[in-house]
N, C-alpha and C positions, 0 to 999 in steps of 0.2 A: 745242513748248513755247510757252504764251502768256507774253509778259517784258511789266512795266508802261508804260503808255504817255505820258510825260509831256510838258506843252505849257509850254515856258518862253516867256513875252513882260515886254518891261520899258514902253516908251513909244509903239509900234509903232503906229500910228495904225487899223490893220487887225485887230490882236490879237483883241478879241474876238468879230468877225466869223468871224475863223477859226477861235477855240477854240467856240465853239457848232456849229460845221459840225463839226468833227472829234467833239467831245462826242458831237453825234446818231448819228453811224456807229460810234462807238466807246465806250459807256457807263464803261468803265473808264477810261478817260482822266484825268490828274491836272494839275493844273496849278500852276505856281508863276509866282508875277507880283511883279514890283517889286523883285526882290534885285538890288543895284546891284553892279556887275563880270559878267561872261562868265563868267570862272573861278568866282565865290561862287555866280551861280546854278546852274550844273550841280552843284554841289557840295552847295545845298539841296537838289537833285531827288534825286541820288541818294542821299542822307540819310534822305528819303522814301519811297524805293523798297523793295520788298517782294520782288523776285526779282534773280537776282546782275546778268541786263543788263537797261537800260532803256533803250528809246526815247525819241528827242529831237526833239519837233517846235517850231521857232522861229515866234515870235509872226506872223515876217510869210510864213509858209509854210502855203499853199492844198495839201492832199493832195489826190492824186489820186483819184477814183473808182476806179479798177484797183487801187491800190495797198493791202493787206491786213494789212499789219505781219507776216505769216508770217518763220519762221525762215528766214534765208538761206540757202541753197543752201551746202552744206558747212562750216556753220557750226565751226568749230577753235578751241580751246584759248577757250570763249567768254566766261571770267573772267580774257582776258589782252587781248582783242583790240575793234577797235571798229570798225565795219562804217559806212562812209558812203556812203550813194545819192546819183543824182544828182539835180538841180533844174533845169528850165530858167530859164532867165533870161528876165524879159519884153521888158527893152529891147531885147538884144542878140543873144537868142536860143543862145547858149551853153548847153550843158546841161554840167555835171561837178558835182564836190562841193559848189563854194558854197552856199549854205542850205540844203545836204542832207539828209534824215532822217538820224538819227546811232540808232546800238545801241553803247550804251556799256556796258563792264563797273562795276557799282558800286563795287567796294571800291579799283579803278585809280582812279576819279574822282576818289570821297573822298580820298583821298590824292593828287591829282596836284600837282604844280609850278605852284603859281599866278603865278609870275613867266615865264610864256614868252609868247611875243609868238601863237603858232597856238597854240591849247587841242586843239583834233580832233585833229592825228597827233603829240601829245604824250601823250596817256593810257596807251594799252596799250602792251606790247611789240609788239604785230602788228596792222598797219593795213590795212585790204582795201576798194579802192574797187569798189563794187559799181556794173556793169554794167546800172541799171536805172534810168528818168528815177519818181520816187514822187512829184514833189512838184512846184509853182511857187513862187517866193523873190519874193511882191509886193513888194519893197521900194521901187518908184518909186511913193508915194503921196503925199508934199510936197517941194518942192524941197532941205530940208535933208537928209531921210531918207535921196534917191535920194543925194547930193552925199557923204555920211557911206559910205554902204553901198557906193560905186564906191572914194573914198577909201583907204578900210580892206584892199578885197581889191587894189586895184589895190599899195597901199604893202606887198602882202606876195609881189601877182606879183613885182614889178621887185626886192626884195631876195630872192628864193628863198629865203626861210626855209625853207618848207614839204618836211616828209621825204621822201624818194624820188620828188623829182618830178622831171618829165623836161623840161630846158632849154627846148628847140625849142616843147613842147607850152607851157608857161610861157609864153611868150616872144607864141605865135601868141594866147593865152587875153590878155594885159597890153592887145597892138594892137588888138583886138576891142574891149576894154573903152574904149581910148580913141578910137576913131572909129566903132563902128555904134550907131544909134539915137535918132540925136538929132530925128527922128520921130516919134517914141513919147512916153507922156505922161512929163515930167521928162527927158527923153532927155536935155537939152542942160545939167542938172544931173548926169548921168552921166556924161558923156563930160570935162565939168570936174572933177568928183570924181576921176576916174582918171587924169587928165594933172598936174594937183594933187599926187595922190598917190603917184604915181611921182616927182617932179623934187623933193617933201618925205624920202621913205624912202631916194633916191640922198644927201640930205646932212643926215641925221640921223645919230645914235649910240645913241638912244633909240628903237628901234620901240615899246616896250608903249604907248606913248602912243597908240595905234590905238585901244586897249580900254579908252582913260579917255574918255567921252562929255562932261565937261564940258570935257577939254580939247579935245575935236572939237567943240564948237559954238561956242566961243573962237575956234577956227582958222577956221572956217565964215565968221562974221561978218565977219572982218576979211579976207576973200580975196574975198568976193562983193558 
């Protein structure tokens, strides 16, 4: 079954770079640009959407060559569930979920709980991390981008929000984030973002504040 392919990017410095690469390979391709919140823009998309799931490609995510949007591999209950691949990471080299392709169910989106701090394993009843590297998460492309983007996953390793995840794996993913790669271009904007964002999510009370971008550049200025 082909499910619509959608490319949400908001301020992403790389965005359109990447949605004319994925356009060419993939004519169907749809994209939504500039709807401010996480939660509001997957919420446009699948608004837009014309089959029950739809792919989610993020403005700063380079697809693979290999990678073909084909139905998953035992795809279940697929207007319940939301299927996220993995992405490597440039700085640090980690591959799991982070800037993953996402196959979300429409009418779960439309309706999801816009007040959660993780939007991905908050939609469906059944969440299946797939087994398969589809994509790169360029997000180290100015010092604020990488510092926001390390920020945000790191302040959601160290409070384990995220559903059925497993501690140790957690734990080994948070340390990674804050000491490999300060090599790499913006490296040493990442490894600040993540140590930042862990020692802010251990003494807040407010996580969603992750997914307010003006309150993340507020923060940004005054910490760098």
């Amino acid at each position: 079954m082909i499910f619509d392919i959608t490319f949400i990017s908001y301020n992403e410095p790389n965005a359109d770079a990447n949605w004319l690469r994925l356009k060419e390979r993939f004519p169907i391709a749809r994209r939504v640009h500039g709807v401010k919140g996480i939660h509001q823009a997957h919420i446009a998309a699948a608004n837009r959407c014309r089959t029950k799931m739809f792919w989610v490609v993020d403005g700063d995510s380079t697809v693979l060559d290999s990678f073909t949007f084909a139905d998953p591999v035992g795809l279940w209950k697929p207007e319940e569930s939301v299927y996220v691949y993995q992405s490597q990471n440039p700085i640090n080299g980690l591959t799991y979920g982070y800037g993953g392709i996402k196959l979300l169910p429409r009418d779960k989106t439309i309706s999801m709980d816009i007040s959660t701090v993780d939007m991905t394993t908050s939609i469906g009843n059944y969440f299946t991390a797939v087994e398969q590297v589809a994509s790169v998460t360029n997000f180290n492309t100015d010092a604020y981008t990488t510092w926001r983007s390390a920020f945000r996953e790191a302040a959601k390793l160290s409070s384990q929000i995220i559903r059925n995840q497993i501690s140790e794996e957690t734990q080994t993913r948070l340390n990674t984030w804050k000491t490999i790669g300060i090599d790499k271009p913006y490296g040493e904007y990442a490894l600040l973002g993540a140590q930042q964002g862990q020692a802010w999510a251990e003494s807040t009370s407010d996580l969603t504040l992750i997914n307010d971008f003006t309150w993340l550049k507020e923060y940004f200025d005054k910490q760098t």
